[in-house]
C-alpha positions as CSV (number, residue, x, y, z in Angstrom):
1,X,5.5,-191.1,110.8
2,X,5.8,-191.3,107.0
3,X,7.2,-187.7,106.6
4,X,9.9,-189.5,109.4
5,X,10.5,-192.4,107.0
6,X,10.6,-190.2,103.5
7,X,13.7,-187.5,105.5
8,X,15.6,-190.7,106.5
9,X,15.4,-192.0,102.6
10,X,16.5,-188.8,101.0
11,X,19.1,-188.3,103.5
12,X,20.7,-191.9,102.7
13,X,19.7,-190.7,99.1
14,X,22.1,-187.4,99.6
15,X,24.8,-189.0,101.5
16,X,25.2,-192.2,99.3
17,X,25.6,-189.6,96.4
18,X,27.9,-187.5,98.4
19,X,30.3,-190.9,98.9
20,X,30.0,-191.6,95.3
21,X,31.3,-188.1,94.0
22,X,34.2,-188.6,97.1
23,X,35.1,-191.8,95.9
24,X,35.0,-190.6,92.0
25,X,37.1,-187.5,93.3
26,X,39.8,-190.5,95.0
27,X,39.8,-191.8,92.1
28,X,40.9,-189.1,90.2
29,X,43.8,-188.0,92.4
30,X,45.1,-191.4,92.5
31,X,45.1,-191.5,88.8
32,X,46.9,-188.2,89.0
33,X,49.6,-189.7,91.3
34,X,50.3,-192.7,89.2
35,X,50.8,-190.7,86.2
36,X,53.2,-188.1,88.4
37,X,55.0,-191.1,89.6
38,X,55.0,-193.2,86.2
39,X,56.9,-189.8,84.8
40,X,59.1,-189.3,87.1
41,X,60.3,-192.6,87.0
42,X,60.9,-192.6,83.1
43,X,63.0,-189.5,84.1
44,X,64.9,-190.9,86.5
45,X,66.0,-193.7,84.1
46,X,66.8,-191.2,81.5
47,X,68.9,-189.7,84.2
48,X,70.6,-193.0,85.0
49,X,71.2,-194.5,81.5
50,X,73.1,-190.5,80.7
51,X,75.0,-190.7,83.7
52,X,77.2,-193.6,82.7
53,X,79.9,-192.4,81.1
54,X,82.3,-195.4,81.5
55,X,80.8,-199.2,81.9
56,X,84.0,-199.8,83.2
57,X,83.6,-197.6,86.0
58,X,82.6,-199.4,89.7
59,X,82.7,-202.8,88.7
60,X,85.6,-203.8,91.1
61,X,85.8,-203.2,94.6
62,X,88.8,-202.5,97.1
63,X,88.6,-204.4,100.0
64,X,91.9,-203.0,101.8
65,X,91.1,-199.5,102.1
């Protein structure tokens, strides 16, 4: 009955350290993401702020056509 008791303890043992290196592992993509994200969205407002030419431009709107 004790041999029993001492599998059941290292198999919590090996699965609570498999969750740990999963969870690490999310960790580290989701810190990948942010960063990919974060980067893309200083590019897209170096994009926008070239992309105005005129500050004239689209600040009155034609309600007849």
């Amino acid at each position: 009955m004790q041999y029993i008791k001492d599998m059941n303890i290292a198999s919590l043992s090996t699965a609570l350290s498999q969750i740990s290196v999963q969870q690490e592992a999310a960790v580290e993509v989701q810190k990948l993401a942010m960063n990919t994200v974060e980067q893309q969205g200083v590019a897209l407002t170096e994009m926008m702020s070239q992309t105005i030419a005129d500050p004239t431009l689209a600040t009155k709107v034609d309600l007849l056509a």
